[in-house]
C-alpha positions as CSV (number, residue, x, y, z in Angstrom):
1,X,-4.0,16.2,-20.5
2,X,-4.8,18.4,-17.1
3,X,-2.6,20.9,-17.0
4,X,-4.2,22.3,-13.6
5,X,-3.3,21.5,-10.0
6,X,-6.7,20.7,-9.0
7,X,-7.2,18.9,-12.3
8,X,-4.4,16.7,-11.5
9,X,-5.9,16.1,-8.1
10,X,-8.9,15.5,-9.2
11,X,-7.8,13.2,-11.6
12,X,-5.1,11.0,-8.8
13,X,-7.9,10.8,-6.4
14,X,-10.3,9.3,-9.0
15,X,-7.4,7.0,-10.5
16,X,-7.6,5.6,-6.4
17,X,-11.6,5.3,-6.6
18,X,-11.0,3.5,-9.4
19,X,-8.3,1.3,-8.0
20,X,-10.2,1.2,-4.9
21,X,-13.6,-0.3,-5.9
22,X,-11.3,-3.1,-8.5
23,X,-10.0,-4.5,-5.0
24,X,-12.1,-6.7,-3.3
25,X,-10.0,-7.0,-0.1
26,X,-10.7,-3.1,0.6
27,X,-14.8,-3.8,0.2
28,X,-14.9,-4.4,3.6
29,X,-13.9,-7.0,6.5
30,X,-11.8,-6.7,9.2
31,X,-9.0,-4.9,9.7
32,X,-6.0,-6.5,10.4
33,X,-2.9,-4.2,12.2
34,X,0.3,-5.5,11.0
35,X,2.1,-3.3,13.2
36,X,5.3,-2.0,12.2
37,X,6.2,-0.3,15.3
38,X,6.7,2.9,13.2
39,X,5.2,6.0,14.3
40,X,5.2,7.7,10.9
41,X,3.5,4.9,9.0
42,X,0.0,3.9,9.4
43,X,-0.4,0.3,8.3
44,X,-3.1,-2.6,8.4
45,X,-4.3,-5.4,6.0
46,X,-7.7,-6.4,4.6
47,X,-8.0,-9.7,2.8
48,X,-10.8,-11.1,0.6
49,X,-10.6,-15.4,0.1
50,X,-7.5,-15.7,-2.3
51,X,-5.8,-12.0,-1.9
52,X,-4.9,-9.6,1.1
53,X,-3.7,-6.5,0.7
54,X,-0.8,-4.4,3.1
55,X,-1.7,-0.8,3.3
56,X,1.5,1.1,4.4
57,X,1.0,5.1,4.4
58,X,4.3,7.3,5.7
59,X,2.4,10.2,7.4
60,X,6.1,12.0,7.9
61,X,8.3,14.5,6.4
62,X,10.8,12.0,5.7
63,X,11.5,8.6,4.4
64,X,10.5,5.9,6.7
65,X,12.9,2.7,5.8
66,X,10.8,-0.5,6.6
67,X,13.2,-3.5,7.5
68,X,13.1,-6.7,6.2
69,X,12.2,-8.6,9.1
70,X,9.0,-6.7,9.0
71,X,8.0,-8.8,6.2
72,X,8.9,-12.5,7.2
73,X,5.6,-13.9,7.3
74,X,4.8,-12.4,3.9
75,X,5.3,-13.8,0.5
76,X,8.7,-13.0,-1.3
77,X,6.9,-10.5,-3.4
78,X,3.7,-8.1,-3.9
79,X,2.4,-6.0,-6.5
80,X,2.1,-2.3,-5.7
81,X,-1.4,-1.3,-6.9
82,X,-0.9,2.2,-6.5
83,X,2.4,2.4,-8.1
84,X,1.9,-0.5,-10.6
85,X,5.1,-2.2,-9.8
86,X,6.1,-5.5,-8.1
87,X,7.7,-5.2,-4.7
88,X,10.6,-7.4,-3.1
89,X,9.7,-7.1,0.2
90,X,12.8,-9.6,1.2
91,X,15.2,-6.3,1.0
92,X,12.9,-4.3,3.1
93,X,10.8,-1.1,1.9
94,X,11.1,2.4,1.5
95,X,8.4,5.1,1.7
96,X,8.9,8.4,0.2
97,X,8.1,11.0,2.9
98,X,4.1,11.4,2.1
99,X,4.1,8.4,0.4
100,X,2.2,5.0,0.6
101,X,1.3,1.7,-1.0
102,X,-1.3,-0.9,-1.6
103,X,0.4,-4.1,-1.3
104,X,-1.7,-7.0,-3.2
105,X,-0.1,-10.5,-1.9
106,X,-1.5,-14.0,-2.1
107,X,-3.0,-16.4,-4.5
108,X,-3.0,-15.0,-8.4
């Protein structure tokens, strides 16, 4: 168990390697901006042959609310990588001020 502060960093940043190098849409590709007109959140998708994946990151102090709309042209539902979780992306999205999200959609 790390009990440190930089042990715990450490250990979340290589967690994300990990998670990182397991995805074959983030190996490399284009870069897709999926533009949600937000100008606390970066966001852009990269997509291998059967999978994309939305990356949302909330660069403010605050919760950024996402609307539904925003996500129209998506599936239903995506799994969270990062926070291991399926997402209904039909009710819209929050990000956690600092917060962010690797959103696997697409074929299984």
């Amino acid at each position: 168990m790390l009990t440190t502060d930089a042990g715990r960093i450490y250990q979340g940043l290589s967690d994300l390697i990990t998670l990182r190098k397991a995805a074959p849409e983030l190996a490399g590709g284009r870069i897709i901006d999926f533009a949600t007109d937000n100008k606390s959140v970066v966001d852009f998708i990269r997509s291998s042959d059967f999978n994309s994946i939305l990356v949302l990151a909330n660069f403010d102090d605050t919760e950024q609310l996402l609307p539904p709309a925003l996500f129209v042209a998506l599936p239903a539902r995506a799994l969270d990588l990062v926070g291991k979780q399926r997402v209904r992306l039909r009710t819209g999205l929050r990000l956690p001020a600092h917060g962010f999200c690797w959103l696997r959609y697409g074929d299984p």
